[in-house]
C-alpha positions as CSV (number, residue, x, y, z in Angstrom):
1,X,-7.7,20.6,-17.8
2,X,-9.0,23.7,-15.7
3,X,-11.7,23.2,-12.7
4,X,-13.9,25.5,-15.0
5,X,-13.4,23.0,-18.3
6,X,-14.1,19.9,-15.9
7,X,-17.5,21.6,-14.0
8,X,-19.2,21.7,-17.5
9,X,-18.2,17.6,-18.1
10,X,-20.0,17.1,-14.7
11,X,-22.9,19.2,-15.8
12,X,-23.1,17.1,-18.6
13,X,-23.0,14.0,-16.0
14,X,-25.7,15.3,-13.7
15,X,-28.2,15.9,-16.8
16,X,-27.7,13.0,-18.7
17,X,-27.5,10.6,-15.2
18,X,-30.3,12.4,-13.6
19,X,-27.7,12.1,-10.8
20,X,-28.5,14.6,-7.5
21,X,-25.6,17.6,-7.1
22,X,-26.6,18.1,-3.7
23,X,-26.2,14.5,-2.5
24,X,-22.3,14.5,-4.1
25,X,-21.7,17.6,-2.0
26,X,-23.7,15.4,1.2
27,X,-21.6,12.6,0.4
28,X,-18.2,14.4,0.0
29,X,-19.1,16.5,3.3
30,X,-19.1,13.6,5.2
31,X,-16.1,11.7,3.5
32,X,-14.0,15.1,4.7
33,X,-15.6,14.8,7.7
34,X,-14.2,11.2,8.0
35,X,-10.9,11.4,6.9
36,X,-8.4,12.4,9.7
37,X,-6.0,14.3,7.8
38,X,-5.5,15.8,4.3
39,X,-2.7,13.6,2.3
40,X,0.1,15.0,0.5
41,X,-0.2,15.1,-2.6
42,X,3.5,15.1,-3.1
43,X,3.3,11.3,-2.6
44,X,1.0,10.7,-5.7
45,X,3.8,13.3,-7.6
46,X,6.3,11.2,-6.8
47,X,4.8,8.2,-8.3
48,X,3.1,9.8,-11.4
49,X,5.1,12.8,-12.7
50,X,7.7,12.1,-15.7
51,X,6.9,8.6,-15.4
52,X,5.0,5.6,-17.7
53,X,2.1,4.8,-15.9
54,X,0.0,2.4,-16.1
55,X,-3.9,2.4,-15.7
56,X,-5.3,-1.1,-15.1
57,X,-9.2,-1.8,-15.4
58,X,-11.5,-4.2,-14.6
59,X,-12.8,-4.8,-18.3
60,X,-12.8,-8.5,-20.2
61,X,-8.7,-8.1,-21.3
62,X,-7.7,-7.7,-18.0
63,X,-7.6,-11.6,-17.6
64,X,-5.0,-11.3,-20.8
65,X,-2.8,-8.6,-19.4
66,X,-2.4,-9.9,-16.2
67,X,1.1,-12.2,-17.0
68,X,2.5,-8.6,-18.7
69,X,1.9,-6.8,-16.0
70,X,3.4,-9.2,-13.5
71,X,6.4,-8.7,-15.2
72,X,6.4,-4.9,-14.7
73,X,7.4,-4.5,-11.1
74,X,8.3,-1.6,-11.1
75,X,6.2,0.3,-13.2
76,X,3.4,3.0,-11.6
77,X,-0.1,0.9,-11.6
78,X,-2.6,3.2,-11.1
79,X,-5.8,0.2,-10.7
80,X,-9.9,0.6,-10.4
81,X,-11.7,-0.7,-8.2
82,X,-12.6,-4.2,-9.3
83,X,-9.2,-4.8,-10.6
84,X,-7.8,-4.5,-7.7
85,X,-8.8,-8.3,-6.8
86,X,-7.4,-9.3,-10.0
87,X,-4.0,-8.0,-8.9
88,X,-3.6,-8.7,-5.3
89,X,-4.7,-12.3,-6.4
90,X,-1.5,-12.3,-8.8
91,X,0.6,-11.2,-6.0
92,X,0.3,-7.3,-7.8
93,X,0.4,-4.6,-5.7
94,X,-1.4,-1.5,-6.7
95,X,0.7,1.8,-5.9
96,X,-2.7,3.7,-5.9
97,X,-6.5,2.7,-6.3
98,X,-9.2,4.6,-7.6
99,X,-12.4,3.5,-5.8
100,X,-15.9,4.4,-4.8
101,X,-16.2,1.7,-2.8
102,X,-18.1,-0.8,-5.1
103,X,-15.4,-3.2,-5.1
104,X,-14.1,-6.3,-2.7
105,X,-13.5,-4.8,0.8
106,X,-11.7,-8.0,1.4
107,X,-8.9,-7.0,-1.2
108,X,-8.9,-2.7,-1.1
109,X,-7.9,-3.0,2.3
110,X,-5.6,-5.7,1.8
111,X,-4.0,-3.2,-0.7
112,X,-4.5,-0.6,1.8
113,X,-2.5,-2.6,4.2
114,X,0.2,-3.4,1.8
115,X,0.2,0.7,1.6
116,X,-1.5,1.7,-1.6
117,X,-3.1,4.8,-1.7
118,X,-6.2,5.2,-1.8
119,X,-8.5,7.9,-3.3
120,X,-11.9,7.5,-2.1
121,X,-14.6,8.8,-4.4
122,X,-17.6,10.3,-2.9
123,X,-20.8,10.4,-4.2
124,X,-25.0,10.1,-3.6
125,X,-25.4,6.8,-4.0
126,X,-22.4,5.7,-1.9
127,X,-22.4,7.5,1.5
128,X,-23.3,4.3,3.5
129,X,-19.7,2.9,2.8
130,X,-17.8,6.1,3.2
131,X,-16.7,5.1,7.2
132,X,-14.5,2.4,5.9
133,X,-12.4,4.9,4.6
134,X,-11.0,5.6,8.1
135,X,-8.9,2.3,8.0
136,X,-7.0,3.2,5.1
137,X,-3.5,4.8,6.5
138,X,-2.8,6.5,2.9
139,X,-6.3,7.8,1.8
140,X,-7.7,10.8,-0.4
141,X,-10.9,12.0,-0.7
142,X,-12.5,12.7,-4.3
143,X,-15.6,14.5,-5.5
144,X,-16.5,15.5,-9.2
145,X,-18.3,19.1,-7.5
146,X,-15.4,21.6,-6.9
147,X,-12.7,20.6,-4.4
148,X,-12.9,21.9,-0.4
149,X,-11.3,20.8,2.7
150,X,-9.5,17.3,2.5
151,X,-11.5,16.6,-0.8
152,X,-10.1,17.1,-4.3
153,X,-11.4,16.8,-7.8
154,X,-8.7,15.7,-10.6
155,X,-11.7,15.1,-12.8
156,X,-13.4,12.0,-14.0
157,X,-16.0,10.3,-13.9
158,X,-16.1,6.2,-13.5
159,X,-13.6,4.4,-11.3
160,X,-11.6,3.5,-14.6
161,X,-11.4,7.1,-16.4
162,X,-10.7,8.6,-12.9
163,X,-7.3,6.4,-13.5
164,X,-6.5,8.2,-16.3
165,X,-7.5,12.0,-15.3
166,X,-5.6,11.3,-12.1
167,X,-2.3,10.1,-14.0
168,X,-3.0,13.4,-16.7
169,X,-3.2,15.5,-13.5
170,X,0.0,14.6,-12.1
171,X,2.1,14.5,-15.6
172,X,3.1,11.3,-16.3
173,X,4.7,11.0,-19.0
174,X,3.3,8.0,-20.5
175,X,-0.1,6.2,-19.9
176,X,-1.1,3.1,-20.7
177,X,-4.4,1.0,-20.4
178,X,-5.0,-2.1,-19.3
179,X,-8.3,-4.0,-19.1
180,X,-10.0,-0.5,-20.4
181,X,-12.3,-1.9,-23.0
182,X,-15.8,0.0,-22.8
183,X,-17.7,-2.6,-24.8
184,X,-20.5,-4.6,-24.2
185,X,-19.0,-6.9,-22.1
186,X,-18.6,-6.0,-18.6
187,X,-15.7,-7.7,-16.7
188,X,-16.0,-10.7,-13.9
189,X,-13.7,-8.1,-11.7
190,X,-16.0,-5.4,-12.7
191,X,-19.1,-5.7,-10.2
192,X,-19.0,-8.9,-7.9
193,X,-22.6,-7.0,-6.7
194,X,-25.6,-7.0,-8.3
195,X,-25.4,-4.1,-11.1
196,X,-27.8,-2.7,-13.8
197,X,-26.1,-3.3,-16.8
198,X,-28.1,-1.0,-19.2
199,X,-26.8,1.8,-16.8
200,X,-23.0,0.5,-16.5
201,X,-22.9,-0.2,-20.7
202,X,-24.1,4.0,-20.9
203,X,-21.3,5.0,-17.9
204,X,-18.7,3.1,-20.2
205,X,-19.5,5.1,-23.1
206,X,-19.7,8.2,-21.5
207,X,-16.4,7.6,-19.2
208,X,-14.7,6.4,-23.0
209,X,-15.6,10.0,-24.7
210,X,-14.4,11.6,-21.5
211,X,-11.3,9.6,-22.1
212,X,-11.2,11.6,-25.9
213,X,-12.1,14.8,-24.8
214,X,-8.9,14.5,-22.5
215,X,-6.9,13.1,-24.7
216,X,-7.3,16.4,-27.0
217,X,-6.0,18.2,-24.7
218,X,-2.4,16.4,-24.7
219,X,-0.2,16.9,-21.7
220,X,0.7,13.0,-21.8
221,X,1.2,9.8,-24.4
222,X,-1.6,8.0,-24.2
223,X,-1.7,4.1,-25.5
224,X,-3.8,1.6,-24.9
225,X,-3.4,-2.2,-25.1
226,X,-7.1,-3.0,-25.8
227,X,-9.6,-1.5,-27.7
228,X,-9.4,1.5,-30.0
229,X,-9.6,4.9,-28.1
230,X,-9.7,8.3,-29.9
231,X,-6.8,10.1,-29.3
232,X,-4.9,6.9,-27.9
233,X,-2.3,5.2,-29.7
234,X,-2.5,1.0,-29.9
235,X,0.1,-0.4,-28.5
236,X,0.7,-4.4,-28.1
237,X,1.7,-6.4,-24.7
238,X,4.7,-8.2,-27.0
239,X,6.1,-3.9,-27.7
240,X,6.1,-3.3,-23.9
241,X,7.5,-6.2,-23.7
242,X,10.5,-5.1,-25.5
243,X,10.5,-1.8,-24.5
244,X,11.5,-3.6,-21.2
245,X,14.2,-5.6,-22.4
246,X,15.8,-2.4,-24.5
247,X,15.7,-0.3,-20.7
248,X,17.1,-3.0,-18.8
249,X,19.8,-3.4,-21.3
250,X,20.5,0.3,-21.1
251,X,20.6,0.2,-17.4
252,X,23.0,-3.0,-17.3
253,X,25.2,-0.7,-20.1
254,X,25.0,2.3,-17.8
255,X,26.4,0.0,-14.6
256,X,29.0,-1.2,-16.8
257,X,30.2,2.2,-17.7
């Protein structure tokens, strides 16, 4: 995905949101203005490129996933937002969280303490929380407008498809969704603020065809253990679960050798 492919998405965003351009570049002005230094990005390579990832959401089957995932220590988890409680509560730590600040405080910067990076998004409706992005030690500032300063644009749109673009971005090999289920339903991790559901049910859908659209343009596997996703292969928790025991076998074989 080019910058020039992605700026015609957020076109479509602005329009169909009635969402304010200039107030994203306000917001993300100030976010570069509050973040101290720009991050690495060779940390986020590290954890993403070649690798099976795994994108955790807030949605209804996260409650279902969670005793999988616990068992997948050391697997990328790339987590939104919301789900972030969810983890942290099941002794999970996130190695990165996608946030625009809608979520617990309580548990992002427990996370951010327990050194999960954080990417900050930035946008109109948002700029009031923006300073308590200067108490996260590993921090990177986002913005769906075109990238300046410390503030980058992997493309995206929700907390949840942000995941996914990110994880595309950086070339993991595999990625697979967790508590990504874009129906009517929204999640008890989702919003623990009060929310206008009409509006969250229409960014779902749109953040789900984004999903497609970047799905046909390859570059990774994408699976998904919930619902079905164009371009996105079904995959159950009892196959990961076997997938596991078949690489720990070959790694016990490989010490044995």
């Amino acid at each position: 995905m080019t910058l020039q492919e992605w700026e015609k998405k957020y076109a479509e965003i602005l329009r169909e949101f009635n969402y304010s351009k200039e107030k994203d570049l306000q917001s993300a002005r100030i976010l570069n203005f509050i973040l101290k230094d720009k991050f690495s990005l060779e940390k986020l390579d590290r954890k993403i490129k070649g690798k099976t990832v795994f994108v955790i959401g807030a949605g209804p089957s996260l409650t279902l996933a969670l005793p999988y995932l616990k068992r997948f220590r050391n697997t990328t988890k790339i987590v939104a937002d919301g789900a972030t409680r969810a983890l942290i509560e099941n002794k999970i730590i996130p190695d990165i969280i996608v946030t625009d600040l809608d979520g617990n405080l309580k548990f992002l910067k427990s996370a951010a303490d327990n050194n999960s990076i954080m990417l900050v998004h930035a946008h109109g409706d948002n700029i009031e929380k923006l300073p308590v992005s200067a108490s996260f030690r590993l921090c990177v500032g986002t913005t769906e407008g075109r990238p300046f300063g410390k503030i980058r644009n992997f493309g995206g749109f929700t907390d949840g498809d942000r995941c996914v673009f990110l994880a595309r971005h950086f070339g993991a090999r595999k990625i697979i969704l967790f508590g990504m289920d874009f129906g009517t339903k929204v999640g008890r991790y989702s919003k623990e603020q009060g929310y206008d559901k009409v509006t969250k049910l229409r960014k779902l859908k749109k953040a789900k065809s984004l999903l497609e659209w970047l799905a046909s343009n390859g570059g990774s596997n994408f699976y998904t253990t919930s619902v079905p996703i164009v371009g996105f292969r079904k995959i159950r928790f009892t196959d990961l679960e076997r997938v596991k025991q078949c690489k720990e076998t070959a790694e016990k074989y490989e010490k044995v050798k």
